[in-house]
Backbone as JSON Lines, residues from 0, in Angstrom:
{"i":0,"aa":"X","n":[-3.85,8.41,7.46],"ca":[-2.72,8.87,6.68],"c":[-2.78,8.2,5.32]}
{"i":1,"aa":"X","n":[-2.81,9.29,4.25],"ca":[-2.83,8.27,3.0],"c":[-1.31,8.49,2.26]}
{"i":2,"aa":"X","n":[-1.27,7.78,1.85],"ca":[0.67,7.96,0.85],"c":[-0.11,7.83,-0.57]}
{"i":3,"aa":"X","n":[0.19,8.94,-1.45],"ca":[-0.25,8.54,-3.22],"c":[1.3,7.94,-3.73]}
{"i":4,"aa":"X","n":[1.71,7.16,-4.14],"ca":[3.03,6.63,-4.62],"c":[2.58,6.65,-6.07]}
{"i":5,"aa":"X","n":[3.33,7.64,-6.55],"ca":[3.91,7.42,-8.41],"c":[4.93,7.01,-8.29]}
{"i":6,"aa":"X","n":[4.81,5.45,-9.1],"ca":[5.98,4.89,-9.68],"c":[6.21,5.46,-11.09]}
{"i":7,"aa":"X","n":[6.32,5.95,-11.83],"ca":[6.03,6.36,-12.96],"c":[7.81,6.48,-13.06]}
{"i":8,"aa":"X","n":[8.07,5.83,-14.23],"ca":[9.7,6.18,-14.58],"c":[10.57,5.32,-13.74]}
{"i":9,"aa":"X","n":[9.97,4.31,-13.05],"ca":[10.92,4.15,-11.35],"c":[11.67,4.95,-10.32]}
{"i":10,"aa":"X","n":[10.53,5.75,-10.39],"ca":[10.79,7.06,-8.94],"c":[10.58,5.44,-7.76]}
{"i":11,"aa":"X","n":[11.09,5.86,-7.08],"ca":[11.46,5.38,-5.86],"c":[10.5,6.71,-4.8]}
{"i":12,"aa":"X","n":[10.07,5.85,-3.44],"ca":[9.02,6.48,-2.18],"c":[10.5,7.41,-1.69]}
{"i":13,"aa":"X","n":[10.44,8.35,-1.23],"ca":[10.97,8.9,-0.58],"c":[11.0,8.67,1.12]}
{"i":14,"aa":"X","n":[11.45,8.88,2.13],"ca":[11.78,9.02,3.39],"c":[9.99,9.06,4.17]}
{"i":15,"aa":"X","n":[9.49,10.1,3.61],"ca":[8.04,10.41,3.4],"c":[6.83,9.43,3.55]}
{"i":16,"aa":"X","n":[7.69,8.59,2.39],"ca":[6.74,8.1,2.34],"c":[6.29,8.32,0.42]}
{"i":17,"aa":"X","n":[6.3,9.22,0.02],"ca":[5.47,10.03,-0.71],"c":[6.6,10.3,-2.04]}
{"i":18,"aa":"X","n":[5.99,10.03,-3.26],"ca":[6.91,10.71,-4.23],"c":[5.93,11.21,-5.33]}
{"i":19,"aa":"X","n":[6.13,12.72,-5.23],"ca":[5.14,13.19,-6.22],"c":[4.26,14.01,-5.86]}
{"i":20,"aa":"X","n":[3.62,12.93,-4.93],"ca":[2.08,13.35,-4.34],"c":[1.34,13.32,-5.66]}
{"i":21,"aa":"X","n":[-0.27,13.97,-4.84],"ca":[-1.17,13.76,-6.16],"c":[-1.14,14.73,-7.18]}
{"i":22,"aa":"X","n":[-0.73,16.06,-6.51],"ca":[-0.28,16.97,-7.47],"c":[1.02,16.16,-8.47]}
{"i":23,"aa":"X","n":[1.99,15.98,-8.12],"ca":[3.07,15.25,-9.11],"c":[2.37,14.29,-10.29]}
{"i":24,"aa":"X","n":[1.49,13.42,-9.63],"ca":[1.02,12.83,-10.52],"c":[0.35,13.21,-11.42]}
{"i":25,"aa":"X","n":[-0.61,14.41,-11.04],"ca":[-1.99,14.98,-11.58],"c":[-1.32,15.59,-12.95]}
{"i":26,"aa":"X","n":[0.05,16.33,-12.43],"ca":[0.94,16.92,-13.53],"c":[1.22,16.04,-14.65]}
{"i":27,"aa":"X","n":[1.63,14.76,-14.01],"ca":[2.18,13.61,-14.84],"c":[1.4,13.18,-15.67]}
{"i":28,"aa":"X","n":[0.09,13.4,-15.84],"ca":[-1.05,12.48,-16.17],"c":[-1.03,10.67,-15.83]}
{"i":29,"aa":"X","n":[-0.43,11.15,-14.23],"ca":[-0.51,9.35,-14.11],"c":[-1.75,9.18,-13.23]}
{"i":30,"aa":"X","n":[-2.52,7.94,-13.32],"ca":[-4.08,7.85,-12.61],"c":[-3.44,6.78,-12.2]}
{"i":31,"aa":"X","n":[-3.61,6.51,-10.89],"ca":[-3.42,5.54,-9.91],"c":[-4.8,4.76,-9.79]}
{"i":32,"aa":"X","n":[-3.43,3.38,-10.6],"ca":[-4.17,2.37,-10.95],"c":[-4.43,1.28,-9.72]}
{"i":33,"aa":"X","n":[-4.59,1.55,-8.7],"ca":[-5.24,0.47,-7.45],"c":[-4.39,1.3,-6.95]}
{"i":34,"aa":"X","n":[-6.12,0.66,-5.31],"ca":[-5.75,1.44,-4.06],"c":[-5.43,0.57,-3.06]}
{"i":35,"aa":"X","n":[-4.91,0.87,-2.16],"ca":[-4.2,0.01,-1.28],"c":[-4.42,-0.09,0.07]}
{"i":36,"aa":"X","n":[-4.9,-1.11,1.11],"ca":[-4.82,-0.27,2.38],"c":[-4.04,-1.15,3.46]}
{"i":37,"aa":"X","n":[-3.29,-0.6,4.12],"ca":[-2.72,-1.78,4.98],"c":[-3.13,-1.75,6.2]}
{"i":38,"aa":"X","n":[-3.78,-2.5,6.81],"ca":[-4.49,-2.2,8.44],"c":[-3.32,-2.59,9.68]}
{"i":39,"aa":"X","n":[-3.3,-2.2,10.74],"ca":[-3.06,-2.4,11.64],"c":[-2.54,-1.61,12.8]}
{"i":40,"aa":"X","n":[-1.62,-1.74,13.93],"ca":[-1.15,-1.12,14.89],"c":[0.37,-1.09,14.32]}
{"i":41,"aa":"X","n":[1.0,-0.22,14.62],"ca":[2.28,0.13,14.16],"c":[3.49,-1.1,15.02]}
{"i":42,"aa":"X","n":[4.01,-1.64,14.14],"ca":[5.04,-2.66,14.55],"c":[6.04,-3.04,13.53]}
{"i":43,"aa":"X","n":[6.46,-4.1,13.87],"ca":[7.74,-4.68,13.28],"c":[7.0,-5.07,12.07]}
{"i":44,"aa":"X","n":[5.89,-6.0,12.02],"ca":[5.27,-6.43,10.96],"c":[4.37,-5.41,10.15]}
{"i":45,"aa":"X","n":[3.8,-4.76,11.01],"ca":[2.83,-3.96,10.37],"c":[3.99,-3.05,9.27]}
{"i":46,"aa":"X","n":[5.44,-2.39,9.76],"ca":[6.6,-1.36,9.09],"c":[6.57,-2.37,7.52]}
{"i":47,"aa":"X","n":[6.58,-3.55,8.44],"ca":[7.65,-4.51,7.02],"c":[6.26,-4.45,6.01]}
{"i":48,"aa":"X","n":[5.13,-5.07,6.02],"ca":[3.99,-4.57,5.05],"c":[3.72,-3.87,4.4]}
{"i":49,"aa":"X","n":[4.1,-2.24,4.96],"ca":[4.01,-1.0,4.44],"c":[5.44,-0.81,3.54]}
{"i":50,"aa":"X","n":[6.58,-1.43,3.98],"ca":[7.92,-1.25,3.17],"c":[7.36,-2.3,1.75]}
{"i":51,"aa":"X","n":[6.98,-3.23,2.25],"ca":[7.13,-4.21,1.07],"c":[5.97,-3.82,0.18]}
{"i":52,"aa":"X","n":[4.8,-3.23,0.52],"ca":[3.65,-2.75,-0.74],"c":[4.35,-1.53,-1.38]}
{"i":53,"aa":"X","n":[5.19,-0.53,-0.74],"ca":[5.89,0.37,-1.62],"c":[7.13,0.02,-2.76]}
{"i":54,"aa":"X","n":[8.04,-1.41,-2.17],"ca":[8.84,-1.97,-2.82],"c":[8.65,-2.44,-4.38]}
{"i":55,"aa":"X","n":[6.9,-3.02,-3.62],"ca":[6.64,-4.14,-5.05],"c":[6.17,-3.13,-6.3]}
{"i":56,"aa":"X","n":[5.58,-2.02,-5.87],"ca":[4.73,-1.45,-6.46],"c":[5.87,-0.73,-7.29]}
{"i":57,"aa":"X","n":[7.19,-0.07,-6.74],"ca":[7.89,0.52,-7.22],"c":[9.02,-0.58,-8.56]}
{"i":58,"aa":"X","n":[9.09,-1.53,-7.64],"ca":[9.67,-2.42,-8.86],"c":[8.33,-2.69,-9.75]}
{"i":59,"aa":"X","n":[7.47,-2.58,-9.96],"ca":[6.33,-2.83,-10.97],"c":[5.66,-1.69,-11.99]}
{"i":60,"aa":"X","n":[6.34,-0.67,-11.39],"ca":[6.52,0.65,-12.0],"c":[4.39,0.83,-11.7]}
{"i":61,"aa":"X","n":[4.32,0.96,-10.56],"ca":[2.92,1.08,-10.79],"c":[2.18,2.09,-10.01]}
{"i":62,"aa":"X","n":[1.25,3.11,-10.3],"ca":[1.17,4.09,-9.75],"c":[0.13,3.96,-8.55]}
{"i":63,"aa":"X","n":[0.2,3.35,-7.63],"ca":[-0.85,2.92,-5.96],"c":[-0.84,4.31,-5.37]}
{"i":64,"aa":"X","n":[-2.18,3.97,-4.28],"ca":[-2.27,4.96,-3.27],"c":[-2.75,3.77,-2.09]}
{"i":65,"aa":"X","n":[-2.04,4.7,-1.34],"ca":[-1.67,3.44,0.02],"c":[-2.17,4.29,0.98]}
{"i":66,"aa":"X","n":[-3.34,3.61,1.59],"ca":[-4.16,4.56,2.3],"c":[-3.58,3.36,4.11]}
{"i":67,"aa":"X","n":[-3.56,4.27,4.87],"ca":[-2.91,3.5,6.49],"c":[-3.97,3.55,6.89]}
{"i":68,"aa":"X","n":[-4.48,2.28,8.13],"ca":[-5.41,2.28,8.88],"c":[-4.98,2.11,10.48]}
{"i":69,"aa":"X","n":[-5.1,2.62,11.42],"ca":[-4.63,2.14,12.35],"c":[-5.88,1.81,13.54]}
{"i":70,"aa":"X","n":[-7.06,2.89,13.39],"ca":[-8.32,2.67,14.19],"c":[-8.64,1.1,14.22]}
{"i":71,"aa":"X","n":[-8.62,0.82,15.45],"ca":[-9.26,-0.6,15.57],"c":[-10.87,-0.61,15.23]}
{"i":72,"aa":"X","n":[-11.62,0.09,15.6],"ca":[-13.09,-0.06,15.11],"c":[-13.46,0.09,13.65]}
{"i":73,"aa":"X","n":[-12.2,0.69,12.73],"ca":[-12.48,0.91,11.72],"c":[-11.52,-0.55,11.18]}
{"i":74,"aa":"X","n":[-10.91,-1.46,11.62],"ca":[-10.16,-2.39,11.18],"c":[-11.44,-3.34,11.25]}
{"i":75,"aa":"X","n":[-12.06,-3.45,12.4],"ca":[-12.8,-4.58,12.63],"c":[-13.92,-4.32,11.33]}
{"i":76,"aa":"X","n":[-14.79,-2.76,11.14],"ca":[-15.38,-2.7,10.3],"c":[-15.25,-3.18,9.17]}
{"i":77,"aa":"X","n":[-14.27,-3.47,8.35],"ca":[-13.65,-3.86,7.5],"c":[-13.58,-5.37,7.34]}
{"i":78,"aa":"X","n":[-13.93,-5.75,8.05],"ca":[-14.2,-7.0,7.92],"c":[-12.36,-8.13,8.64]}
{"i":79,"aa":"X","n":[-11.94,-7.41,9.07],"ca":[-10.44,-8.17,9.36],"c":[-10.07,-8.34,10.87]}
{"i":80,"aa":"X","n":[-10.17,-9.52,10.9],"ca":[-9.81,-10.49,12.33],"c":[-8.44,-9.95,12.71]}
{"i":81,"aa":"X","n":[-7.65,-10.06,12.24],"ca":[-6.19,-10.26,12.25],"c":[-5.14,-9.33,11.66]}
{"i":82,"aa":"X","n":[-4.2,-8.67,12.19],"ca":[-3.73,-8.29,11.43],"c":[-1.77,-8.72,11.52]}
{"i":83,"aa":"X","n":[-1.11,-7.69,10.88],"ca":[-1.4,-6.51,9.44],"c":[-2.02,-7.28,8.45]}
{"i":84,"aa":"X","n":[-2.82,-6.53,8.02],"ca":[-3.5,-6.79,6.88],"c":[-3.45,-6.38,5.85]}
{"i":85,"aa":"X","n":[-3.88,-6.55,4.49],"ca":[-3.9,-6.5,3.06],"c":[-4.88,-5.62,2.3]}
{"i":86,"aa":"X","n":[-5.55,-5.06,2.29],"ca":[-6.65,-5.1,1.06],"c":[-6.29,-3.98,0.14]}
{"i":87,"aa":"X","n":[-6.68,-5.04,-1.16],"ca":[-6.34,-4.36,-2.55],"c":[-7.7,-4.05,-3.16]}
{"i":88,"aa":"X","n":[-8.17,-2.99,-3.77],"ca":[-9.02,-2.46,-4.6],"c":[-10.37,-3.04,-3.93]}
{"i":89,"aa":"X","n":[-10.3,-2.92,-2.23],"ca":[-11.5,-3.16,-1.6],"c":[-11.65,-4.7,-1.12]}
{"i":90,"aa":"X","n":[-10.4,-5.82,-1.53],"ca":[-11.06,-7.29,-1.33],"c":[-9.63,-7.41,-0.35]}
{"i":91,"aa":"X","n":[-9.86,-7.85,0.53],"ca":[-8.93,-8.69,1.47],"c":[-8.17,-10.03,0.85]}
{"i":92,"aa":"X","n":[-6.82,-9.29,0.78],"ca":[-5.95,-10.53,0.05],"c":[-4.99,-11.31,1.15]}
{"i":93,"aa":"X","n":[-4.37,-10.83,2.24],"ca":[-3.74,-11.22,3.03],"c":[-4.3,-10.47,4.56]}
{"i":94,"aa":"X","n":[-4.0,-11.77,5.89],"ca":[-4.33,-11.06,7.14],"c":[-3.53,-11.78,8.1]}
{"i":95,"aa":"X","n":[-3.13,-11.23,9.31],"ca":[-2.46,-11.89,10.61],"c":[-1.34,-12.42,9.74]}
{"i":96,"aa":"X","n":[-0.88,-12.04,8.87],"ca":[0.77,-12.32,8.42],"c":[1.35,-11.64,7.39]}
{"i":97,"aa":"X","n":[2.72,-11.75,7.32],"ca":[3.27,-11.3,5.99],"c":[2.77,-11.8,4.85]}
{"i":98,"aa":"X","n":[2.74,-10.93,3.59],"ca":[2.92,-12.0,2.25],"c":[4.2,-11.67,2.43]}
{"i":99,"aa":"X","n":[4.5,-12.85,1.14],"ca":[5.98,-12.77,0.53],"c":[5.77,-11.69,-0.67]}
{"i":100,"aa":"X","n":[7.04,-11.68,-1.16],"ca":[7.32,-10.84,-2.38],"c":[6.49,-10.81,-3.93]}
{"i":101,"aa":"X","n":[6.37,-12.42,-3.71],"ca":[6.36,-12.96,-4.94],"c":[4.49,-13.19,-4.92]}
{"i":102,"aa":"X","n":[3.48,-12.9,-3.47],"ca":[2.39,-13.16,-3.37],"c":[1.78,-11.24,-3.55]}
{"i":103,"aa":"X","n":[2.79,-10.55,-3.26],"ca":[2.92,-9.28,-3.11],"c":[2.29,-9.0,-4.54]}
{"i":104,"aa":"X","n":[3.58,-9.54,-5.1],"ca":[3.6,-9.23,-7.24],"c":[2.27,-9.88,-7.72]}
{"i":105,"aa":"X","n":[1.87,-10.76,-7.23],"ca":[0.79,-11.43,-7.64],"c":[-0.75,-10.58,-7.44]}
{"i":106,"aa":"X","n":[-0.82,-9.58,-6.0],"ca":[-1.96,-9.13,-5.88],"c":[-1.93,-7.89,-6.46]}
{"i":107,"aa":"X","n":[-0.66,-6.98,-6.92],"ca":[-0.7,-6.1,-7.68],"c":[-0.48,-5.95,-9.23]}
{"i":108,"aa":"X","n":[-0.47,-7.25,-9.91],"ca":[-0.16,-7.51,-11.09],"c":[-1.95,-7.39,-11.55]}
């Protein structure tokens, strides 16, 4: 499942998940500037990961695509022990825990 999130203007994710889509954006001329992926099995932690990379990104006005992983053989491929996990623009920034907010702002800045 991939989510394209335009922040563009401070649109806010919809219910979806999704605001825009890539068509919205494509219209917009917005190019989504980093990709996102959050690994894991669907849970309490894994929800809060996926809420908080749409949060930060939206307070940062920044246009991500947040691609979901949930396959375990494709998690392990990836190089990640642990999850929910992190990876930004291909490098593993966080694993087997939350970031905070403020480590959040830091890997998408």
């Amino acid at each position: 499942m991939n989510h394209h999130l335009s922040v563009e203007n401070g649109l806010a994710p919809t219910e979806s998940g999704l605001v825009n889509g890539v068509l919205g954006a494509a219209i917009k001329g917005i190019q989504v500037s980093m990709k996102l992926e959050i690994l894991g099995q669907e849970g309490a932690k894994f929800d809060r990961l996926h809420q908080l990379a749409f949060q930060v990104a939206g307070d940062l006005k920044r246009a991500v695509e947040i691609k979901v992983i949930h396959d375990t053989s494709e998690i392990v491929r990836r190089g990640v022990s642990w999850t929910p996990a992190l990876i930004v623009n291909g490098e593993i920034k966080c694993a087997g825990r939350l970031p905070s907010k403020a480590e959040l702002r830091a890997y998408l800045s």
